[in-house]
C-alpha positions as CSV (number, residue, x, y, z in Angstrom):
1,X,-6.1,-16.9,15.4
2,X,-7.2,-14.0,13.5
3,X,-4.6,-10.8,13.4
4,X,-6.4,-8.7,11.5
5,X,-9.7,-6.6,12.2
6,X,-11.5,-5.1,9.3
7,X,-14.3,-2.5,9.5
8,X,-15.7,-0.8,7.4
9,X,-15.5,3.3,8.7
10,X,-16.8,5.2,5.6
11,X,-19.0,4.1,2.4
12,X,-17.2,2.5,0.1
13,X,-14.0,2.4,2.2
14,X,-12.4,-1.0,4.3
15,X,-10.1,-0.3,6.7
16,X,-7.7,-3.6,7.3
17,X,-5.7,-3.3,11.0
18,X,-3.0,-5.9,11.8
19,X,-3.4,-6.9,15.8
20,X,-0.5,-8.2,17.5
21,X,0.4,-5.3,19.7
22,X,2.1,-8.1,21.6
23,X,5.0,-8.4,19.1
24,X,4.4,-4.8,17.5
25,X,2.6,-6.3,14.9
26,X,5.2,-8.7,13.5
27,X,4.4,-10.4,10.1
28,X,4.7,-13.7,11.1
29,X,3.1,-16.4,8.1
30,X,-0.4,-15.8,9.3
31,X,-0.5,-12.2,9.3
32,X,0.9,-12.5,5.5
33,X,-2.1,-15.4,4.3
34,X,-4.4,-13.3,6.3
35,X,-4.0,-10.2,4.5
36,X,-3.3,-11.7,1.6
37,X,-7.0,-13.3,2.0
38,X,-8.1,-9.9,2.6
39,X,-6.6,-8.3,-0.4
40,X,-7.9,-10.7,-2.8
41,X,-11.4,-10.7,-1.5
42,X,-12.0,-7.1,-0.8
43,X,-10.6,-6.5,-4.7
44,X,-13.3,-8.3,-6.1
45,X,-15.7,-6.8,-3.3
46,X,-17.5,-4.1,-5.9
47,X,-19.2,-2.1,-2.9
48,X,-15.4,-1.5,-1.6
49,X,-13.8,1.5,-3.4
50,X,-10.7,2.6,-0.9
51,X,-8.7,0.5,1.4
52,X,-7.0,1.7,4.4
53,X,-4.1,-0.5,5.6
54,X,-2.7,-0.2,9.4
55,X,-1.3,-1.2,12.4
56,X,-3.0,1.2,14.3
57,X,-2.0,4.3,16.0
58,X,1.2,3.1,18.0
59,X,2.8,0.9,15.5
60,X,2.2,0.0,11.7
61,X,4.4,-3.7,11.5
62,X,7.8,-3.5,13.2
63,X,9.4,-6.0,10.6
64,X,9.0,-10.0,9.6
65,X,8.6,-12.4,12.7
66,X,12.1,-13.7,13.3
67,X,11.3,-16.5,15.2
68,X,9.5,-18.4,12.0
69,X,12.8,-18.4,10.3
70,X,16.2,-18.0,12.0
71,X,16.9,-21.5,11.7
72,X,15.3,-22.3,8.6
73,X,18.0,-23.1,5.1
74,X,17.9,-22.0,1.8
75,X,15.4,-24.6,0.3
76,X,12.6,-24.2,3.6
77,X,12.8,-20.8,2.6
78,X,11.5,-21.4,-1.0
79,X,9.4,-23.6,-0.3
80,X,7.8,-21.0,2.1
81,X,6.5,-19.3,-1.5
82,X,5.9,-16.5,0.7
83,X,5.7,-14.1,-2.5
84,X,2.7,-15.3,-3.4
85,X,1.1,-13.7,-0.8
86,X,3.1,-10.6,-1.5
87,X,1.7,-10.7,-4.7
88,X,-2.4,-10.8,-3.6
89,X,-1.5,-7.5,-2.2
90,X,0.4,-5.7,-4.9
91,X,-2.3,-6.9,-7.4
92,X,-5.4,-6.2,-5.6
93,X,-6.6,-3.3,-8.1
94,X,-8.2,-1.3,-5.6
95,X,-6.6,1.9,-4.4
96,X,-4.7,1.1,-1.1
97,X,-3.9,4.3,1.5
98,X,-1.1,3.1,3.9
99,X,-1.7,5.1,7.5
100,X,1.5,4.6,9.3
101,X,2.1,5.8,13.2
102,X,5.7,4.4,14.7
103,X,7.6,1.7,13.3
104,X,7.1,0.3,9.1
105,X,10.2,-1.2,9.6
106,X,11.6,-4.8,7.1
107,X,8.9,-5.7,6.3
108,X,6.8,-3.4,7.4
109,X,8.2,-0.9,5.3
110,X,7.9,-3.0,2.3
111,X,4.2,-3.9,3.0
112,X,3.7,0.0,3.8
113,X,5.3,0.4,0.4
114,X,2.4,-1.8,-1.8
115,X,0.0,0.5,-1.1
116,X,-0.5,3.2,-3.4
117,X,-0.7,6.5,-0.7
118,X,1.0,6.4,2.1
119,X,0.4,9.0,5.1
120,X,2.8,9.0,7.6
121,X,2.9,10.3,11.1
122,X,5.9,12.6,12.1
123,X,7.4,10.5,14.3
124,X,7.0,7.6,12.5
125,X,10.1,5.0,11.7
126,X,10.8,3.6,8.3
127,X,13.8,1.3,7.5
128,X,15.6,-2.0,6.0
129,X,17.2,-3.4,8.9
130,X,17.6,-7.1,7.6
131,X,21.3,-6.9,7.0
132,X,22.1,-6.2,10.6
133,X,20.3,-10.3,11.2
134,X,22.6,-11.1,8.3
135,X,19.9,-10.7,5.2
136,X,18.5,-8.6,3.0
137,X,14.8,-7.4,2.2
138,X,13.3,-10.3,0.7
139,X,9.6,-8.6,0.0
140,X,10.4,-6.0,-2.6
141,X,12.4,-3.7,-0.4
142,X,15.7,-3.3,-2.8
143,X,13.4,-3.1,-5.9
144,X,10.4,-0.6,-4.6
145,X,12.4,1.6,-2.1
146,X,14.7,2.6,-5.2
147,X,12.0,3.2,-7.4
148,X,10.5,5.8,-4.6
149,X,13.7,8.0,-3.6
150,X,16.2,6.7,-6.1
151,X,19.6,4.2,-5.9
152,X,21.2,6.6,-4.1
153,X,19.3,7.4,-1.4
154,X,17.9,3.8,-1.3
155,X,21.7,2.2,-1.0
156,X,22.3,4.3,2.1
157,X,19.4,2.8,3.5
158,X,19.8,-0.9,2.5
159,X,23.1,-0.9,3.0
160,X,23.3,0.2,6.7
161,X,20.1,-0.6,7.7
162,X,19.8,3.2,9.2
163,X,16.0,3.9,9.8
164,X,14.7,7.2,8.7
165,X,11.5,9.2,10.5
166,X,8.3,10.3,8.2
167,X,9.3,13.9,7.2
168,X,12.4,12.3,5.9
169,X,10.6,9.8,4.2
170,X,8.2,12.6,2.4
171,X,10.9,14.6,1.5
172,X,12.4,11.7,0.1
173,X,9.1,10.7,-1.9
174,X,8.7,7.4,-0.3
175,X,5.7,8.7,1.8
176,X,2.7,11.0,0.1
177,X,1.8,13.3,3.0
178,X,3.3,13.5,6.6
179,X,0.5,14.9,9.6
180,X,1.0,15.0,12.9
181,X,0.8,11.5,14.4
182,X,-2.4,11.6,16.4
183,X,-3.7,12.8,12.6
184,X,-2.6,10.0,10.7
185,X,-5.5,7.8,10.7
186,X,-7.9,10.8,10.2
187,X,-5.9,12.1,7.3
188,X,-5.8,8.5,5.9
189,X,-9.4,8.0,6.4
190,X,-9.9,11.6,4.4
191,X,-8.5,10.4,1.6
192,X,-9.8,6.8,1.1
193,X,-13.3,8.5,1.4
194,X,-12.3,10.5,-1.4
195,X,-11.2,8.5,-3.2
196,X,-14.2,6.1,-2.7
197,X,-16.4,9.0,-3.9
198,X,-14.6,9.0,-7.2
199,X,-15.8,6.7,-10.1
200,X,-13.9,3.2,-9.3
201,X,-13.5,2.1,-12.9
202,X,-11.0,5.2,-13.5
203,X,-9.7,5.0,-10.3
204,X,-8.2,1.6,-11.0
205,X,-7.5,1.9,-14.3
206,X,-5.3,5.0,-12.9
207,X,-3.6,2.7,-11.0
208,X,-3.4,-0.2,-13.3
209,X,-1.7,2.4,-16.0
210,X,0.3,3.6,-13.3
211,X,2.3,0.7,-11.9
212,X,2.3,-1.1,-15.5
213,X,3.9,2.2,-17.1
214,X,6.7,1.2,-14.7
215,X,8.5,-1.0,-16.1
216,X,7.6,-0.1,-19.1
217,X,9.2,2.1,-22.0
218,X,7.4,6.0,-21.7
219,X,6.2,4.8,-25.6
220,X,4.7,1.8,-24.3
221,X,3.2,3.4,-21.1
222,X,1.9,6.1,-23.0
223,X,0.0,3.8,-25.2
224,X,-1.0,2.0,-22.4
225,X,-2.6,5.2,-21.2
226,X,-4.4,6.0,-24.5
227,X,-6.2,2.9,-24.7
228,X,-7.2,2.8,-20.9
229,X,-8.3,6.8,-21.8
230,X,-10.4,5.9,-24.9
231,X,-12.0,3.2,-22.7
232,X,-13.4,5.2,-20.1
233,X,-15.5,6.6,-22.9
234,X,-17.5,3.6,-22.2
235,X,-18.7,3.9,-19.4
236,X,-21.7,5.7,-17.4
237,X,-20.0,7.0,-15.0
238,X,-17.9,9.7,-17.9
239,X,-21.3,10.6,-19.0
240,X,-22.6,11.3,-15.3
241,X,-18.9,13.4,-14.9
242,X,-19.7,15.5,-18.2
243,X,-23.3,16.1,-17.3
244,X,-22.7,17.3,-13.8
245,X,-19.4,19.6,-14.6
246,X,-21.7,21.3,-17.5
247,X,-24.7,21.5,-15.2
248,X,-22.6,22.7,-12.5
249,X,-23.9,20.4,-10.2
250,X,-22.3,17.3,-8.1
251,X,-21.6,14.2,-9.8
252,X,-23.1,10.9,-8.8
253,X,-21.2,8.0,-9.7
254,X,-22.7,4.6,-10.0
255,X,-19.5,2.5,-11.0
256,X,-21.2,1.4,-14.2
């Protein structure tokens, strides 16, 4: 059964919706290979410059599909290799805009969390539950949720499990821009089409430098930088920027 739709609403821009309003769109194995399928073909996809990734307007993913695993032990669980498909997504080098109305909660909050943007409605609900089934966020949660709104912040969270609502999570710098909720896809949609009007080869070497400069030393992630800088040089697309800012005039980017 296929759980996700994808359309494409803009030039240059795929929007990916999970579809399982019937268990507000739990991540259950097939949702995670199907969007990890996605991920990996839409990156390669040239004519695709901006992804949107959502559950919708009612409910982004309300967490991991308990029923696949309750009863499951330690070594079923690794064998699961369920990273892997974590992994299509965070490496898809396309920029990825997160629209997120009601719950992005488990691991909905940590798939919310691969994507580079992330507009949020008011009203909607981040969180960590797992340790109140006994667990802990298995998908990146403890590792990316510290790295957006710091140990501190992040510990509460993990720790209790307490949810927290959109403008929380923007003034927390976990979410980019919070809208009203009947704006969030809109908003989203805004963006990514912006985005996709941009020349693509910065665009993901911006992101490449980005979220290698991580977990890198600011020496190393500055280098990295330089040479991803100097490379750009290379390219059409600089020489189409240059032109049209001196001719005053708008730029058209071919992605060459």
């Amino acid at each position: 059964m296929d759980f996700l739709q994808l359309d494409h609403p803009a030039d240059g821009v795929a929007r990916l919706t999970i579809h399982r309003p019937e268990v507000r769109n739990a991540l259950n194995q097939a949702v995670r290979e199907q969007l990890a399928a996605q991920f990996h073909r839409l990156g390669q996809d040239a004519g695709v410059r901006a992804i949107i990734l959502t559950g919708g307007d009612k409910v982004f993913a309300a967490g991991a599909d308990l029923t696949e695993f309750a009863d499951k032990n330690a070594v079923q669980m690794q064998q699961r290799t369920v990273h892997l498909l974590w992994q299509a997504i965070a490496e898809c080098p396309t920029p990825i805009v997160a629209a997120v109305n009601g719950y992005a909660l488990g691991g909905g909050c940590e798939l919310a969390m691969h994507a580079d943007i992330i507009v949020a409605g008011r009203n909607a609900t981040f969180g960590q539950p797992e340790i109140r089934v006994g667990v802990m966020p298995g998908a990146g949660g403890t590792q990316r949720l510290t790295r957006a709104i710091g140990k501190f912040q992040a510990m509460k969270y993990l720790l209790t499990g307490l949810p927290f609502k959109g403008e929380e999570a923007f003034a927390m710098g976990l979410a980019s821009e919070v809208v009203d909720d009947e704006q969030v896809q809109a908003r989203a949609l805004e963006l990514a089409t912006m985005i996709a009007s941009m020349p693509p080869l910065a665009a993901t070497q911006i992101k490449e430098v980005v979220l290698a400069g991580q977990d890198a030393s600011l020496n190393a992630a500055l280098l990295l930088e330089r040479k991803a800088f100097n490379l750009l040089f290379a390219i059409q697309d600089q020489k189409e920027g240059a032109r049209a800012f001196l001719e005053k005039r708008p730029p058209r980017y071919t992605g060459e």
